[in-house]
N, C-alpha and C positions, 0 to 999 in steps of 0.2 A: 841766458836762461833765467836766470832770478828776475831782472828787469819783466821780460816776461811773464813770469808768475805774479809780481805784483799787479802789474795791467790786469789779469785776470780777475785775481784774489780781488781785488779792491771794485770788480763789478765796470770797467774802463773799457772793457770787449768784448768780443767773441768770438776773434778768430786776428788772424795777423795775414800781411802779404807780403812775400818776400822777393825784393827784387834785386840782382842780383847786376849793377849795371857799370860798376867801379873796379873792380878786384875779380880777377881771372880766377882765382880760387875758389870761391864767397859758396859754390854749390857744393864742392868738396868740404868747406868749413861745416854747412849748415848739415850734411847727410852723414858726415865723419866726428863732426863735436856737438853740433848743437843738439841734432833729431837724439842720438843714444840719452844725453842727458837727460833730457826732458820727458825720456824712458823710463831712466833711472827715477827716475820724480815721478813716475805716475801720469806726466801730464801727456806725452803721446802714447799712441797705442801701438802695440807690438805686433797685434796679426789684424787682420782684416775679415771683418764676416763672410766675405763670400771670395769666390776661386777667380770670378773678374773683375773688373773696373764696374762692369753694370752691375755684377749681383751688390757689390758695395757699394758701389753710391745708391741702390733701392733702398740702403738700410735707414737712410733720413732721409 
C-alpha cells in the first residue's frame, strides 16, 4: 500500500494491474489486506455509484 501511494502521489500512474500468477493466496491477500487498507487511506472506494456493473462502470 505505501509503495502504491507513492506511485500515485508522485504523478507515476493511474491505475495498477494485478496479476496474480505465483502464489495461490495473492487474491485473498489483495481483497483481505491490501483493498481494506487502501480504504482506510482513502485511496479505494467503499460503495459503488450504481446497483450494477453497468450503472458503475457509466460513472467514467
Amino acid at each position: 500500500a505505501d509503495q502504491m501511494e507513492q506511485y500515485i502521489d508522485e504523478g507515476g500512474c493511474n491505475g495498477f494491474m494485478m496479476l496474480a500468477t505465483d502464489t495461490p493466496g495473492c487474491f485473498n491477500d489483495m481483497t483481505e489486506l491490501l483493498v481494506p487498507e487502501l480504504q482506510r487511506r482513502g485511496r479505494f472506494r467503499t460503495r459503488y455509484p450504481g446497483t450494477t456493473l453497468r450503472e458503475s462502470l457509466q460513472e467514467y
